[in-house]
C-alpha positions, 0 to 999 in steps of 0.5 A, a space after each residue: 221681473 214678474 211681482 205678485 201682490 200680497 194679501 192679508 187673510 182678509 184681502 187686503 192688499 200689504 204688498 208685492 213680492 218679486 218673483 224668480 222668472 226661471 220659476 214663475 215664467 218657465 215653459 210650461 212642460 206638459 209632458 213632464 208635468 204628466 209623466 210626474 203626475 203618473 209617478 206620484 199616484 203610482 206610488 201610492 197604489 198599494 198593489 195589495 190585490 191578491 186572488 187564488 190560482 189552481 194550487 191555493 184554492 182548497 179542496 180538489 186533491 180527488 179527481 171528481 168522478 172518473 174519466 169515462 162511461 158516465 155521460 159526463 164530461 170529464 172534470 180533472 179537479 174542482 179547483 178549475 176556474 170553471 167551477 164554483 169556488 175555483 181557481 181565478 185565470 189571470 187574477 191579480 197578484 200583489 205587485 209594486 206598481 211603482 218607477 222611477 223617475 229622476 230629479 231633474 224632471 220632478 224639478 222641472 215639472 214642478 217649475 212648469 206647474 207653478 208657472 201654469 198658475 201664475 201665467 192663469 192667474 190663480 197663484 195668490 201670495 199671503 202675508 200670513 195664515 196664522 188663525 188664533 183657534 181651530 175653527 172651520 168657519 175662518 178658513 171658509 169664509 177667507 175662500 168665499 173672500 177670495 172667491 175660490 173654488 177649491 185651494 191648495 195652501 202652502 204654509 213655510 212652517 207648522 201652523 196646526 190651528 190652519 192645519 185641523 181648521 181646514 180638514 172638514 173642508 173638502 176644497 181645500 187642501 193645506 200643505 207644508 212647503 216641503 210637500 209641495 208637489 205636481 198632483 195638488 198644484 194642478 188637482 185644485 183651481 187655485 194656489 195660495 202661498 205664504 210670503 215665507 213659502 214663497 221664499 223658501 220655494 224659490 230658494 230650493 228650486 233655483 238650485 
């Protein structure tokens, strides 16, 4: 059965945690982990893109000048495309660009994903993050401790003094368990997890 170690907030070692191998050592899938990427981020496009077509633009009830015997070509309304302030051709138009996509592929893509990252060896298990005051400067120095690029960290419950601390730090990312997902997971270099996340993870996910 893979371990993970478990640290404290300043890299002590407190322990090993046991991991699930249907979790932690699964295939990794890269197709599902791409198909669920591709789900999560069509769902949060707005599709709110909109332009006018030929009967939206105003103006153009009048034919401009008459068909013939002027030496100009002939022009039918205002609102075509090809004049100024006309219509657009094929614009774009508000539009749901989301799809579905079933629950045993999320789940599996999720799997793949956490095994993506205990197979690399940036999953890092904590004991706790609890943080006694909103300050930035801790959650800084526990990455320059840890020596991370970039982190998404998974708390197992409400932790807001972590949650406000790490806002203004654009390497990093915190999360509740309950969102953990394919994008973020793969999005940063590494993946940070409470013991009690842990836990509560593995218990969600081996149902």
């Amino acid at each position: 059965m893979p371990q993970l170690e478990i640290y404290n907030i300043e890299r002590g070692k407190v322990g090993t945690l046991d991991l699930d191998p249907a979790i932690f050592e699964a295939p990794v899938k890269k197709h599902l982990m791409h198909a669920v990427v591709n789900w999560q981020l069509a769902r949060r496009r707005a599709g709110t893109a909109s332009t006018k077509t030929r009967g939206e633009v105003s103006g153009g009830g009048k034919k401009p000048w008459k068909q013939k015997h002027l030496g100009r070509a002939r022009q039918g309304s205002i609102r075509a495309a090809k004049w100024l302030h006309g219509a657009i051709v094929f614009g774009p138009k508000p539009r749901d660009w989301s799809h579905s996509i079933n629950k045993k592929t999320r789940k599996q893509a999720l799997i793949s994903a956490l095994s993506l990252k205990f197979g690399e060896g940036v999953l890092f298990g904590l004991s706790g993050f609890e943080l006694p005051s909103i300050k930035t400067k801790q959650v800084a120095d526990f990455i320059k401790r840890f020596e991370l690029k970039s982190a998404l960290i998974i708390v197992g419950g409400g932790n807001e003094n972590l949650l406000k601390s790490s806002r203004n730090l654009p390497n990093v990312k915190v999360v509740r368990v309950e969102g953990l997902n394919v994008y973020d997971i793969l999005k940063f270099d590494a993946l940070v997890m409470t013991q009690d996340s842990l836990e509560k993870a593995q218990e969600v996910l081996k149902n």
